[in-house]
N, C-alpha and C positions, 0 to 999 in steps of 0.2 A: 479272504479274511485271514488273518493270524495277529497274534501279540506283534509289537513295536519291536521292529527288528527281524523281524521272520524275512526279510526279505520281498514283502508286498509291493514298496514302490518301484523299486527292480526289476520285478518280474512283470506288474501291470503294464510298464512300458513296453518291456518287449512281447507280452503276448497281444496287448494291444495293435501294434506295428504288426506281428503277425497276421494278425485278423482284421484289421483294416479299419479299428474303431477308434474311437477317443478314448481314454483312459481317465478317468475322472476320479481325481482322487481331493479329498477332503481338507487333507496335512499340505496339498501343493497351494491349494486354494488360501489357507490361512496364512502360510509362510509368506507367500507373496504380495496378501494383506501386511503383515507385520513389517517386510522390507520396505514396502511404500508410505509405512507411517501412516494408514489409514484410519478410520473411524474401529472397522472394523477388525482391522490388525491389531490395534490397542485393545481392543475388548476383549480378544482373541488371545493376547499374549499376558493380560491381565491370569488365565486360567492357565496356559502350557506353562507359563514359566513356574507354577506351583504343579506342575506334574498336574492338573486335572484338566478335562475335556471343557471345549468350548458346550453351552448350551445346547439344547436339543431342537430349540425353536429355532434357533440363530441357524444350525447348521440343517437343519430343514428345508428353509426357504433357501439357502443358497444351494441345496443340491437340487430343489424344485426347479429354481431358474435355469439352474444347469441342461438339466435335462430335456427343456424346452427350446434347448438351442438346435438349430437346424444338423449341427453333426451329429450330432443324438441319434437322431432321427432312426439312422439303417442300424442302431443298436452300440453298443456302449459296455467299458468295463469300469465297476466302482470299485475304489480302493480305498478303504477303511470308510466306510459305511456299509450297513449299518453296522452300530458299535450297539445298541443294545435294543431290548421287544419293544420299545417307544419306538425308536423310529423305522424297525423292520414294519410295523402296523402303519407308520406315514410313509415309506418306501410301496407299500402292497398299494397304497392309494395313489399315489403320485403315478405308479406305473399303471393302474387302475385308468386314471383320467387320461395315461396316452394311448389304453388299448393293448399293453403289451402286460407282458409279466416275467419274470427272471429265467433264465433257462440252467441255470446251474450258479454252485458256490461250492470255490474251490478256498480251500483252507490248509493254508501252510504252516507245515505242524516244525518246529524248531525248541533242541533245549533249551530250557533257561538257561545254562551257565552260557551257551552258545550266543542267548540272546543279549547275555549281561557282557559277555566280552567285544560283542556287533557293536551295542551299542555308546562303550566306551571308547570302542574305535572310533563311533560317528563323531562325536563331540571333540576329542581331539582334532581329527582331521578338519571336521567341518565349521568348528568353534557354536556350535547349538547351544541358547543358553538354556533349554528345554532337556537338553542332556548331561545334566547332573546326575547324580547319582542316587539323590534321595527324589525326585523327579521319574527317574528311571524307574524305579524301584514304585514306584506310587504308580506310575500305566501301568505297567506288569500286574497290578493285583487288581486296581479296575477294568484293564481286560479280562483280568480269569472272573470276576464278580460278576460281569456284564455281558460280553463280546465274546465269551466262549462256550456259555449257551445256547448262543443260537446256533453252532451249528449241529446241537441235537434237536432243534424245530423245523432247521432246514432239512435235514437227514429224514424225518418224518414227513417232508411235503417229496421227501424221493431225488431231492435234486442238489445234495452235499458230499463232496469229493474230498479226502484230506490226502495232500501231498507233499513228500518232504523235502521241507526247504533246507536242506543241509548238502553240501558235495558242490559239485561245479555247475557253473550257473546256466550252459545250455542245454545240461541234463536234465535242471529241476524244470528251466522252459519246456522241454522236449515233452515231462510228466505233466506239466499243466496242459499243455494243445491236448495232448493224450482225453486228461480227462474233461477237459471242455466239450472234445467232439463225443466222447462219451455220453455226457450230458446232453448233448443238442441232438442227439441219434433218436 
């Protein structure tokens, strides 16, 4: 977990790749809704393009189905879910109905200005039209409202790591494997 820009989708690849699981992330799932012009890409970008999150129901069942998929299975990394106690409480169920339960949350702690300048870069390079500035500025405070609470209810069930996503980037991987296996010890 971290704020937009901490470097999440970045790192969930490669420590995924490291560890041998899928990396399942939320933001990859809609975006590629939104490029295919789908049903659910419009609905989807009906909310990002105002800076707010898609639904809680909508993104529920698509990380339900998700995780029902056979690569799932030997275990799995989420990126940007949960985003707030609604669906950490339908996450504890979904994982509930497959028998498993989370084994750690790592959370990548990054400045704002650090994040404010990430993500100005992304928009440039990338052309996002999710990355405006008044946009930007609007995730940023509904993660801090939402998404950065939990990880003091995660830290209270014993299984929340925060690591800094700042510096070179197979350092910050090197810190996440670190405190993954910490976690899973």
């Amino acid at each position: 977990m971290g704020p937009q820009g901490s470097g999440k989708g970045t790192q969930a690849a490669r420590v995924a790749e490291a560890l041998g699981v899928p990396a399942i992330s939320t933001g990859d799932i809609f975006r590629a809704n939104i490029a295919g012009g789908t049903e659910l890409g419009n609905l989807a970008r009906s909310y990002t393009d105002r800076g707010e999150l898609v639904p809680d129901a909508v993104t529920n069942d698509m990380v339900r189905d998700r995780l029902a998929q056979e690569d799932a299975a030997g275990g799995f990394l989420l990126d940007g879910y949960p985003r707030n106690a609604a669906q950490v409480d339908e996450l504890d169920a979904i994982l509930a109905e497959h028998g498993v339960a989370l084994d750690g949350v790592v959370e990548l702690a990054v400045e704002e200005e650090e994040l404010l300048e990430r993500l100005t870069r992304r928009a440039a390079t990338e052309g996002r039209a999710d990355d405006n500035d008044e946009a930007i500025r609007r995730r940023l405070a509904v993660y801090a409202e939402q998404t950065a609470p939990l990880a003091h209810a995660y830290a209270a069930r014993g299984i929340h790591v925060q690591v800094a996503g700042s510096g070179d980037l197979d350092a910050i991987t090197a810190s996440i494997l670190e405190a993954v296996a910490s976690l899973t010890n």
